[in-house]
Structure formats: C-alpha cells, structure tokens
VOMARLO-775568 format. One record per atom (N, C-alpha, C, O): atom name; x negated, y negated, z negated. Coordinates in steps of 0.05 Angstrom, whole numbers, plus 32768, in hexadecimal, padded with zeros to 4 digits. Example, Ala and Ser with C-alpha at 12.3 -4.5 7.8 and 13.67 -1.06 7.14 Angstrom:
2
NODE|a|px|py|pz
NODE|N|7EF8|8072|7F64 $
NODE|CA|7F0A|805A|7F64 $
NODE|C|7EF8|8042|7F64 $
NODE|O|7EE3|8042|7F57 $
NODE|N|7EFF|802D|7F72 $
NODE|CA|7EEF|8015|7F71 $
NODE|C|7EFE|7FFF|7F63 $
NODE|O|7EF4|7FE9|7F5F $
This chain:
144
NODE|a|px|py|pz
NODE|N|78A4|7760|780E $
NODE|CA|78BB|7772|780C $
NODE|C|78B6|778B|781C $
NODE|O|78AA|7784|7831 $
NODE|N|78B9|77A3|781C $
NODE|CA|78B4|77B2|7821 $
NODE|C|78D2|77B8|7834 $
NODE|O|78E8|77AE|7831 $
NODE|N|78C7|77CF|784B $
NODE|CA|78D4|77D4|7866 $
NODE|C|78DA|77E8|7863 $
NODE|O|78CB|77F9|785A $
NODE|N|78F7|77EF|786B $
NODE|CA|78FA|7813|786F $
NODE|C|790A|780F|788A $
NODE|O|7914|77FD|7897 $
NODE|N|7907|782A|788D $
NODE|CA|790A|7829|78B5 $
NODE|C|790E|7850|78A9 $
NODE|O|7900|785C|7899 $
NODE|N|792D|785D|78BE $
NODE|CA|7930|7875|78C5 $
NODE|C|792F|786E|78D8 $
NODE|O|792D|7858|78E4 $
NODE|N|7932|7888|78DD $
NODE|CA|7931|789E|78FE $
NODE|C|7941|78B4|78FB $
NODE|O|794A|78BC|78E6 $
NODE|N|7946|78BF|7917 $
NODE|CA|7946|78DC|791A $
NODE|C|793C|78DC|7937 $
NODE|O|7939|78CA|7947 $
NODE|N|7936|7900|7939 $
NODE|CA|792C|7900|794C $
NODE|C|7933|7926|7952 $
NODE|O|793B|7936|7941 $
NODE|N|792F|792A|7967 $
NODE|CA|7931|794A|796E $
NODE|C|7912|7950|7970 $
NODE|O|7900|7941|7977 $
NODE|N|7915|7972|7965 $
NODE|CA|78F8|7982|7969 $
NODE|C|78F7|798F|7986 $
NODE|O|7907|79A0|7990 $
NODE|N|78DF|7982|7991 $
NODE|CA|78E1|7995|79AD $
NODE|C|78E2|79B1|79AB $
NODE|O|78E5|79BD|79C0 $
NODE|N|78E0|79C0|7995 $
NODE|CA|78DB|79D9|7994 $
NODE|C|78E7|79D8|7972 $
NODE|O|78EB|79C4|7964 $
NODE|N|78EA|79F5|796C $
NODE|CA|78FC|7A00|794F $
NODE|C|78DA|79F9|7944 $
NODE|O|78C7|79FB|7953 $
NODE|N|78DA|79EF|792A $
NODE|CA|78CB|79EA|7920 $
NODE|C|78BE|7A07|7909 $
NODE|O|78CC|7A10|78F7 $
NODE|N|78B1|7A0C|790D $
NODE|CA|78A8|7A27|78FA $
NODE|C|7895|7A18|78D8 $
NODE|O|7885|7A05|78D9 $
NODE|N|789F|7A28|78BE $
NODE|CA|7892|7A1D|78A6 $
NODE|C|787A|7A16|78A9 $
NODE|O|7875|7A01|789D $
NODE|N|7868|7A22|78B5 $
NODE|CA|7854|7A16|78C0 $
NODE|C|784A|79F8|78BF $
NODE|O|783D|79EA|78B0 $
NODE|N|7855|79F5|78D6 $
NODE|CA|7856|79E2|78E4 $
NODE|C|7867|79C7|78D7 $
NODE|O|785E|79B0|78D8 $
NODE|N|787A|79CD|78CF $
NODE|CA|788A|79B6|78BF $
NODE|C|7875|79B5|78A6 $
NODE|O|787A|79A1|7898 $
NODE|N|785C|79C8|7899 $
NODE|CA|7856|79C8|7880 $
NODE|C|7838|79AF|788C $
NODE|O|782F|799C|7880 $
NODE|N|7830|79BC|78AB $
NODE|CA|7817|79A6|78B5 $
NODE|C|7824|7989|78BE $
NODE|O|7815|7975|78C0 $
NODE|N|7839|7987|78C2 $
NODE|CA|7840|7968|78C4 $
NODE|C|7849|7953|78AC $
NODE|O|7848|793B|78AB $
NODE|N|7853|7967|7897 $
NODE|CA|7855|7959|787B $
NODE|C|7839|7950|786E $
NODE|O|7837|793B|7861 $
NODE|N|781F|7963|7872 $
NODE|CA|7810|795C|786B $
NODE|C|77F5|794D|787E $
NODE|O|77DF|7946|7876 $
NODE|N|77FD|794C|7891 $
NODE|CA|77F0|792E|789B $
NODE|C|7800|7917|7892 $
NODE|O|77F8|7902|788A $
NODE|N|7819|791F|7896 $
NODE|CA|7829|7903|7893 $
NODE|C|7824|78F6|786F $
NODE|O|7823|78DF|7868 $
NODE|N|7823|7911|785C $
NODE|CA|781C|78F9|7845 $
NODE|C|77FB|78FD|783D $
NODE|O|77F6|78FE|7825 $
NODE|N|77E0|78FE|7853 $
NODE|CA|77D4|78F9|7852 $
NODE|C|77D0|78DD|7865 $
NODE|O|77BD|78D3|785A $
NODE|N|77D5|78D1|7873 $
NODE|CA|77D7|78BD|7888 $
NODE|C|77EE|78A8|7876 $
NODE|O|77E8|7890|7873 $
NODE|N|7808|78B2|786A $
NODE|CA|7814|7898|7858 $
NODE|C|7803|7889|7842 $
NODE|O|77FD|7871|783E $
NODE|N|77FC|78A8|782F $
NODE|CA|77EC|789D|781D $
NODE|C|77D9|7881|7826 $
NODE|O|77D8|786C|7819 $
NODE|N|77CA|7888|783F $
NODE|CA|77B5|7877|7848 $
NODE|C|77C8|785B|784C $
NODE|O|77BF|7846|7844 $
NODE|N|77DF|785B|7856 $
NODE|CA|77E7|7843|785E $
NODE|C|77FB|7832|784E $
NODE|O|7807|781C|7852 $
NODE|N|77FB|7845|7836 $
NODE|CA|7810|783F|781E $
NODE|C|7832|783B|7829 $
NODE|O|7844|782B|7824 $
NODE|N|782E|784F|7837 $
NODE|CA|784E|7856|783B $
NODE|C|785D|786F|782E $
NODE|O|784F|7883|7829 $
NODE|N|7877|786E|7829 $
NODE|CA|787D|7880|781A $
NODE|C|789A|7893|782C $
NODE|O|7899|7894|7845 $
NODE|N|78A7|789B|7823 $
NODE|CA|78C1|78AE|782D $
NODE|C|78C8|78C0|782A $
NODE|O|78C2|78CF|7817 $
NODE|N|78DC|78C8|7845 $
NODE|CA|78E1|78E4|7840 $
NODE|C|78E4|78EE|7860 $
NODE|O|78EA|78E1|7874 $
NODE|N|78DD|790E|785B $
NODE|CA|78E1|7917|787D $
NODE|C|78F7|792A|7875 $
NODE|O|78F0|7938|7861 $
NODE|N|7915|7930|7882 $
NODE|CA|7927|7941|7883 $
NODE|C|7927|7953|7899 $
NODE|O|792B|7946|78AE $
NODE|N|7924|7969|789C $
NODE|CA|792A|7979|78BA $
NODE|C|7940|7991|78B3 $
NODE|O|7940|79A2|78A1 $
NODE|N|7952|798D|78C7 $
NODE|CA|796F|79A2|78C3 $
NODE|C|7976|79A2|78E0 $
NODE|O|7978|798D|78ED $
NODE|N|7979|79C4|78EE $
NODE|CA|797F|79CA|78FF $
NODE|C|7971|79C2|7919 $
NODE|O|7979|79C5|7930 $
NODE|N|7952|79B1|790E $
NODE|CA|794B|79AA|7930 $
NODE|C|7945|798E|792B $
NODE|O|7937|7982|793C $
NODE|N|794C|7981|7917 $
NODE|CA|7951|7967|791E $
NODE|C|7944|795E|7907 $
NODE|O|7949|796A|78F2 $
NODE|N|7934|7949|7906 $
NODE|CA|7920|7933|78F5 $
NODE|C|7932|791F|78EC $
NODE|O|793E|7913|78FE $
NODE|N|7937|7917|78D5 $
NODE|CA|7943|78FA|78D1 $
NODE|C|792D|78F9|78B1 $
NODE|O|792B|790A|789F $
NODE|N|791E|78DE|78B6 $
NODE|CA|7901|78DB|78AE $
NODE|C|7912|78BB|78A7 $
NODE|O|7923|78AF|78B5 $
NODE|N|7902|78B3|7888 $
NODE|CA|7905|7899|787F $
NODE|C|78E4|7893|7872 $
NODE|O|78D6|789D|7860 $
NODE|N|78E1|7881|7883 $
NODE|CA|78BF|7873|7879 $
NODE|C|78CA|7850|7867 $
NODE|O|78DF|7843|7867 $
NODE|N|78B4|784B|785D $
NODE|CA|78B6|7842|7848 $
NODE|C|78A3|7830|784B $
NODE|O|7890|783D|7850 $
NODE|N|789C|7815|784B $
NODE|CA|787B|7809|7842 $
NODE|C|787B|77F6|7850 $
NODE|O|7891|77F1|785A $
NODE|N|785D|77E0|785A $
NODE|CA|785C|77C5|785D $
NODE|C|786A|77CC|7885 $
NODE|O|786A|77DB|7898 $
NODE|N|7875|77B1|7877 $
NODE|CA|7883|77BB|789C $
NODE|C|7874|77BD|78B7 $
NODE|O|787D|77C5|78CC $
NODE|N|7858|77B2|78B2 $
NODE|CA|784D|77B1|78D2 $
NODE|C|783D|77D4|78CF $
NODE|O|783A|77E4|78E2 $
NODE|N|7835|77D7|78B7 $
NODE|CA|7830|77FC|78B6 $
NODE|C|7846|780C|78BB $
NODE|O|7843|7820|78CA $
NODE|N|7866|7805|78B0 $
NODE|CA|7878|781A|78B2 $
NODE|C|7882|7816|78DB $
NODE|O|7884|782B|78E8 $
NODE|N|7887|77FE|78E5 $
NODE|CA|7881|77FE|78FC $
NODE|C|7873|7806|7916 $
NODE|O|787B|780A|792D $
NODE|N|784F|7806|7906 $
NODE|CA|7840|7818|7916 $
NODE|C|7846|7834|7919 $
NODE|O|784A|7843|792C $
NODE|N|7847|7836|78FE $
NODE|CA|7855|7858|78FB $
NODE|C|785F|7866|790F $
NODE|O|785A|7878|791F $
NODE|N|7872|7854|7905 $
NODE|CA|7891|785C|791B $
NODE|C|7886|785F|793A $
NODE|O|788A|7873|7947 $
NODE|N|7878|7848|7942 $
NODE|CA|7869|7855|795F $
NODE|C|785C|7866|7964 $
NODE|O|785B|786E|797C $
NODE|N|7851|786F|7954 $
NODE|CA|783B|7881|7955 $
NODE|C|7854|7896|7956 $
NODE|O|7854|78A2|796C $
NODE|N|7869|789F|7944 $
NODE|CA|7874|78B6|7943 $
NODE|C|788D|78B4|7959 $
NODE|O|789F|78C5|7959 $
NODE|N|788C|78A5|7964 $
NODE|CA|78A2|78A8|797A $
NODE|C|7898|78AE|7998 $
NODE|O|78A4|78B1|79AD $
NODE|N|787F|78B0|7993 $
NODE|CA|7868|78BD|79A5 $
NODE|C|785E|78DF|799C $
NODE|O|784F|78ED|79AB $
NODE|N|7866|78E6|798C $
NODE|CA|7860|78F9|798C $
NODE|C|7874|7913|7999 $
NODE|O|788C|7914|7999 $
NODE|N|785A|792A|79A6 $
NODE|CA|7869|7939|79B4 $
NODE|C|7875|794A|79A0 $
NODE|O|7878|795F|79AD $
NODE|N|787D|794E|798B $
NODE|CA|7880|7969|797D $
NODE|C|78A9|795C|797E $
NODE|O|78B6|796C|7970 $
NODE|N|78B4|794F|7984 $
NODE|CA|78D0|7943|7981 $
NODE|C|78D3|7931|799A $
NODE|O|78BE|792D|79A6 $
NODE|N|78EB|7924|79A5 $
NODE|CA|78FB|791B|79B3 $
NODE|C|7910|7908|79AC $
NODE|O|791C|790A|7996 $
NODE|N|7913|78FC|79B8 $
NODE|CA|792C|78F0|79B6 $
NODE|C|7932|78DB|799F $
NODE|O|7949|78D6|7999 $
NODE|N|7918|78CE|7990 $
NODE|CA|7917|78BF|797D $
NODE|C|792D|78A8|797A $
NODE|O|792F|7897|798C $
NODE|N|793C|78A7|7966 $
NODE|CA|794A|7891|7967 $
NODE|C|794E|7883|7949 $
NODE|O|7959|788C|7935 $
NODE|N|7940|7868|7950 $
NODE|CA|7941|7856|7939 $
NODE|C|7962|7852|792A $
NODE|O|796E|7846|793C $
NODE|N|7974|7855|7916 $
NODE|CA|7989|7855|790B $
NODE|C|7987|7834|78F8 $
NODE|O|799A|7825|78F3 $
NODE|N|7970|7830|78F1 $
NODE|CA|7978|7820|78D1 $
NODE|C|7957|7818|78CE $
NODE|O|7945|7828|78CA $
NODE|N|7956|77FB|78CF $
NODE|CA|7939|77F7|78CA $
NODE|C|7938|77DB|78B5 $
NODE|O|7944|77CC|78C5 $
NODE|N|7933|77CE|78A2 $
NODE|CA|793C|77B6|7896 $
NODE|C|7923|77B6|787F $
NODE|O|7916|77CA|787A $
NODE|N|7922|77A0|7876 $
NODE|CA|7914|779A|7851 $
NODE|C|7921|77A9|783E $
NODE|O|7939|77A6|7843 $
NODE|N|7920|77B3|7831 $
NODE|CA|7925|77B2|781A $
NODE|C|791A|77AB|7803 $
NODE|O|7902|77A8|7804 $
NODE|N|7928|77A6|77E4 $
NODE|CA|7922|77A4|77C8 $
NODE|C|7902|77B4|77C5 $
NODE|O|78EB|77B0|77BD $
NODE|N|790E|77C3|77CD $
NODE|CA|78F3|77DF|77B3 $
NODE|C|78F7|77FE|77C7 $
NODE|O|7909|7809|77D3 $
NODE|N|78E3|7802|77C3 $
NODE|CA|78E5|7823|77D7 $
NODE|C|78F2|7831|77CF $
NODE|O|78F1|7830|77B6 $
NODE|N|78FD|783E|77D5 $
NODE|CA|790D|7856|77C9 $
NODE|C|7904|786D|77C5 $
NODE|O|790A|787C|77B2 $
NODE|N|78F2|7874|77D8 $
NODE|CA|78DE|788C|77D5 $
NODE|C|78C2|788A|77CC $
NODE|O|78B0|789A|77D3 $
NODE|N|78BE|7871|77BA $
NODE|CA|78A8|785F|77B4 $
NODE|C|7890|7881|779D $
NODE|O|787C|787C|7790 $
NODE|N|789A|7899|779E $
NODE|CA|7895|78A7|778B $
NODE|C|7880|78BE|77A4 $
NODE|O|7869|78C5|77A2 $
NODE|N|788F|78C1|77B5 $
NODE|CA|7889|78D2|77CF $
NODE|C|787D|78C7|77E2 $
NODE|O|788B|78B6|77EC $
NODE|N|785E|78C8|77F1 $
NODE|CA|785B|78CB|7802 $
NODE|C|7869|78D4|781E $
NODE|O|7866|78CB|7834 $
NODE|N|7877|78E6|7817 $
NODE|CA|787E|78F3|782C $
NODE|C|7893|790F|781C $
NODE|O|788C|7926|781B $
NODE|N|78A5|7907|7813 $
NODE|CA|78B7|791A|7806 $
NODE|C|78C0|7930|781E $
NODE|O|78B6|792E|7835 $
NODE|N|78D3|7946|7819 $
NODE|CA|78DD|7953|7834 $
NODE|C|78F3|7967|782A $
NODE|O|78F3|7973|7815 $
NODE|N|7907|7966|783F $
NODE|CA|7922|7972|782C $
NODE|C|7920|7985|784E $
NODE|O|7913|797F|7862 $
NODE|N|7935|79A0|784A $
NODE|CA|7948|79AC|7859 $
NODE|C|7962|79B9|7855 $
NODE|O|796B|79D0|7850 $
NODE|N|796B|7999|785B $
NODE|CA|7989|79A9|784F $
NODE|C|7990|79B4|7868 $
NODE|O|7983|79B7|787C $
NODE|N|79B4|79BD|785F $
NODE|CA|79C0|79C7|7873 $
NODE|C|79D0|79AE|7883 $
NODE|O|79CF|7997|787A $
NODE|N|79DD|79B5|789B $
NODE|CA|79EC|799A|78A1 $
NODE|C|7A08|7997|7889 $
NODE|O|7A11|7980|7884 $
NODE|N|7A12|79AD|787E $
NODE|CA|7A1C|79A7|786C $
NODE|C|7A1C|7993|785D $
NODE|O|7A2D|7981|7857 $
NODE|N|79FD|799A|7854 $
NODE|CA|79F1|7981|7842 $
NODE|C|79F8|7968|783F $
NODE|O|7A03|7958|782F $
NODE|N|79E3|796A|7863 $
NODE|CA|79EE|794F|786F $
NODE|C|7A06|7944|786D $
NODE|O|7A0A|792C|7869 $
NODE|N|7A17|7957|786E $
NODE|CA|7A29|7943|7873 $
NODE|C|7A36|7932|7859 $
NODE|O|7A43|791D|7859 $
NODE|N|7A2D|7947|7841 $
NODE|CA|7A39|793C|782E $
NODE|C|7A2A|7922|781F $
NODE|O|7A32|7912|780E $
NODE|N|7A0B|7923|7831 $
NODE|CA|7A04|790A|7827 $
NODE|C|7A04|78F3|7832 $
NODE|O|79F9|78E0|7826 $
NODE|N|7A0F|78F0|784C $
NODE|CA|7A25|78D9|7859 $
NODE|C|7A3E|78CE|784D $
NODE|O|7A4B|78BA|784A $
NODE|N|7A3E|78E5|7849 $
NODE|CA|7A5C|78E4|7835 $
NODE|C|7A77|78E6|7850 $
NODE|O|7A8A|78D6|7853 $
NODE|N|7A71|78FF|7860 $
NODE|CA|7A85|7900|786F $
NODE|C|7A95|791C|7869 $
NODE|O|7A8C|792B|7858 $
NODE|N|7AA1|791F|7870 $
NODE|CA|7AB5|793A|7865 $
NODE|C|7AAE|794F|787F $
NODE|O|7AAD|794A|7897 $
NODE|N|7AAB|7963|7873 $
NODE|CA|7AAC|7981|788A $
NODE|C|7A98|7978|7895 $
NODE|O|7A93|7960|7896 $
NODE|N|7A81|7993|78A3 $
NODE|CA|7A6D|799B|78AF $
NODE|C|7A6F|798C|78C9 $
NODE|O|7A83|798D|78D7 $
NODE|N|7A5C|7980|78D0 $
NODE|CA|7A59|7977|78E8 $
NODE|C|7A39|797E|78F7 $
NODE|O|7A2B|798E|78E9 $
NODE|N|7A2F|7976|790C $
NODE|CA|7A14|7973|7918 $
NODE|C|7A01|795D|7909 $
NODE|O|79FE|7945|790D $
NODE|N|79F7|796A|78FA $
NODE|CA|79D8|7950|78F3 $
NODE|C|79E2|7934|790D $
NODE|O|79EA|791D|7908 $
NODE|N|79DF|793D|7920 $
NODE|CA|79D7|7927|7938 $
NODE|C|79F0|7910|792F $
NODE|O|79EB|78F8|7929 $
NODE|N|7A0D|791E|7931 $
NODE|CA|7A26|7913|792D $
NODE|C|7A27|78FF|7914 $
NODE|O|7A34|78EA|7911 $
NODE|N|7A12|790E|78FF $
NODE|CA|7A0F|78FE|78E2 $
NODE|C|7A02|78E4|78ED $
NODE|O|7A0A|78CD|78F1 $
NODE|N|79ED|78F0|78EF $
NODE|CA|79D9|78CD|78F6 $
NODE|C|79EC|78BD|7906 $
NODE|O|79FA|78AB|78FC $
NODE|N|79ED|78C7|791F $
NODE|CA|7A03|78B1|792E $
NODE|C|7A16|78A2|7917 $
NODE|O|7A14|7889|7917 $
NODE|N|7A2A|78B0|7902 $
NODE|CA|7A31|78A6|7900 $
NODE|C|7A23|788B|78E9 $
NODE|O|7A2F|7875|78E7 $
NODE|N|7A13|788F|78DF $
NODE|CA|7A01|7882|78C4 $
NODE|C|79FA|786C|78DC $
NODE|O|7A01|7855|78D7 $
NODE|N|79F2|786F|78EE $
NODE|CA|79E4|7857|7905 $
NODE|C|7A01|7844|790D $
NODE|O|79FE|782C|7910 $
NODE|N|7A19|7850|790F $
NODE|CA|7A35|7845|7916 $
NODE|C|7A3A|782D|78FB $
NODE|O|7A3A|7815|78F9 $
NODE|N|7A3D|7847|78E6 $
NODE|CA|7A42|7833|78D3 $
NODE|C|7A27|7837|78B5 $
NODE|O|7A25|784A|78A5 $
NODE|N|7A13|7819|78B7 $
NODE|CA|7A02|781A|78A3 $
NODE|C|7A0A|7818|7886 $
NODE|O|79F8|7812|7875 $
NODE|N|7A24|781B|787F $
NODE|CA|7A2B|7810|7864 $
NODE|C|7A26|7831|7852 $
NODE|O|7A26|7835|7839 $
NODE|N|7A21|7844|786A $
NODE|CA|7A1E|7860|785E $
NODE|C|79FC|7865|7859 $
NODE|O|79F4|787D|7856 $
NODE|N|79EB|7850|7859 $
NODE|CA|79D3|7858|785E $
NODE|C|79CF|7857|783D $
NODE|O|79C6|786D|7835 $
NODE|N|79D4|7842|7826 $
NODE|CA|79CE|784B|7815 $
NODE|C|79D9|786A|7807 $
NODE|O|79C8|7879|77FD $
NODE|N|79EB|786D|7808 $
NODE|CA|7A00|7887|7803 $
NODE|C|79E9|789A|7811 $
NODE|O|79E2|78AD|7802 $
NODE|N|79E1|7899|7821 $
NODE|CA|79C8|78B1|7832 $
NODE|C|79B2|78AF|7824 $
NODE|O|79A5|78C4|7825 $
NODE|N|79A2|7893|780F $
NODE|CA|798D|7897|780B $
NODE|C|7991|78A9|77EE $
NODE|O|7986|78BD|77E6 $
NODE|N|79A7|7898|77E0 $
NODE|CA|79AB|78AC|77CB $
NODE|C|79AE|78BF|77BF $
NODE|O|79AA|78C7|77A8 $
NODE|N|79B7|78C7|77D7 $
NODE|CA|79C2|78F0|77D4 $
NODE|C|799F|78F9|77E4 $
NODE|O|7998|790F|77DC $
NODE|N|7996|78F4|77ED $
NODE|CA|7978|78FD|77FF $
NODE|C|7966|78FA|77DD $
NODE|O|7958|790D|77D5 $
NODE|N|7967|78E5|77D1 $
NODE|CA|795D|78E2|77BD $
NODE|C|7962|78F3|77A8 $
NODE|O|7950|78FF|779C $
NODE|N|797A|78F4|77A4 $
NODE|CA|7981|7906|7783 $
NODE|C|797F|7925|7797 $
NODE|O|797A|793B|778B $
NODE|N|7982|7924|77AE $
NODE|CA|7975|7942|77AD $
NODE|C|7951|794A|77AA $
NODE|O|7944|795C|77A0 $
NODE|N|794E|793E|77B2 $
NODE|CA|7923|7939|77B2 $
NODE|C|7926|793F|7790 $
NODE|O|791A|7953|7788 $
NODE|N|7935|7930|777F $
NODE|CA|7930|7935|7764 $
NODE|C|793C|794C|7758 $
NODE|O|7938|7954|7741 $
NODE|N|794B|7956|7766 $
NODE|CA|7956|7975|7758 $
NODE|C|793D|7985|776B $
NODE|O|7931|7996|775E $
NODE|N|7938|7984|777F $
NODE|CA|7929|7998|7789 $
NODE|C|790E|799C|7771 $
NODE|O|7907|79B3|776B $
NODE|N|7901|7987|7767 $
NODE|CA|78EE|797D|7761 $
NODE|C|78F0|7987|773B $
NODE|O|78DE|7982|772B $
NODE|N|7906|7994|7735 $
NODE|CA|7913|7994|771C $
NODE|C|790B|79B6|7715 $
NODE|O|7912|79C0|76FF $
C-alpha cells in the first residue's frame, strides 16, 4: 500500500524563481530515483509539500527534508496508507496559489494565513481529502 505523508514548513528566506525552479528539479530528479511521487505548493513563504510512495522511502525523505536549511519550522499535519497515489502522474508537481486559493481549497470561507489553513486541516483531517482534490484539479487546469 502505498504512504502519503504532508507537511508544511516556513522558508528561511523569500524564495526567488530561481531557486524554487533548483529545488523542484532535484526533487523530481531524486523521486523519480525512489519512485515517489507529489506535489510541492509554496504561497507567501510557506511550503505545504505532499509525497507519495513506499513508506520507509517517503519517511526517509521526510528526514532528510526536515533537515534542510533552506525552511523552518517543519510540521508533519497528515501521514497514513492509502488506496492509490493521487499524484501517481507527477514526480514532483508544483502549484502557487494565492492564500485565497488556499483557502478555498480547504473549503473554508474568507482569506485567511496559509499557516491558519494548515493548522486548521491538522485540527480537523476530514478536510484533507477536500485539499487533495482541489490541489489536484488545479495541477490539471494548469496543465490544460
């Protein structure tokens, strides 16, 4: 059965295209290798990243990137089995919405803080599918 595990985390520093363009592409050169899949989101500062794949790889992962200096403040939200990957298409997909966005793909009403969103998705998990789906059908309109 395959493992998915989020996060979020803060950028120690504003992240420049650059730079968000050299961490997408280590990251889906290094998944590919480990046959993990996902997505990386960054809005306003803040990382909320869903990995995908055999659980003792998506685990290592996760250590390895909660060690890294380029972010802070890592915090695991939602980690379990699931059916089938959801991002089984992506290596390493990557969205930037607004927190707007966000918020509408929690499914909470009016603009809040990215940070405020996650908290609340970590409070209550019954919003995590409702988050993968809207993260999903946007990857496919971007992609359109």
């Amino acid at each position: 059965m395959p493992y998915q595990i989020m996060y979020s985390s803060k950028a120690t520093e504003q992240m420049t295209v650059d730079e968000l363009e050299e961490i997408l592409s280590d990251a889906r050169i290094g998944n590919k290798a480990r046959n993990i899949t996902g997505a990386l989101v960054y809005v306003d500062g803040v990382f909320f990243q869903i990995l995908e794949g055999d659980k003792d790889a998506v685990r290592k992962l996760m250590s390895s990137i909660a060690r890294d200096s380029r972010h802070k403040s890592v915090k695991v939200f939602y980690d379990t089995e699931v059916d089938e990957r959801v991002f089984q298409s992506w290596s390493m997909a990557y969205l930037s919405p607004t927190p707007e966005q966000m918020s509408i793909w929690v499914g909470l009403p009016g603009t809040t803080t990215v940070e405020k969103l996650l908290a609340e998705v970590k409070r209550n998990p019954d919003r995590v599918p409702h988050l993968l789906i809207s993260v999903l059908n946007a990857l496919v309109e971007q992609d359109e």
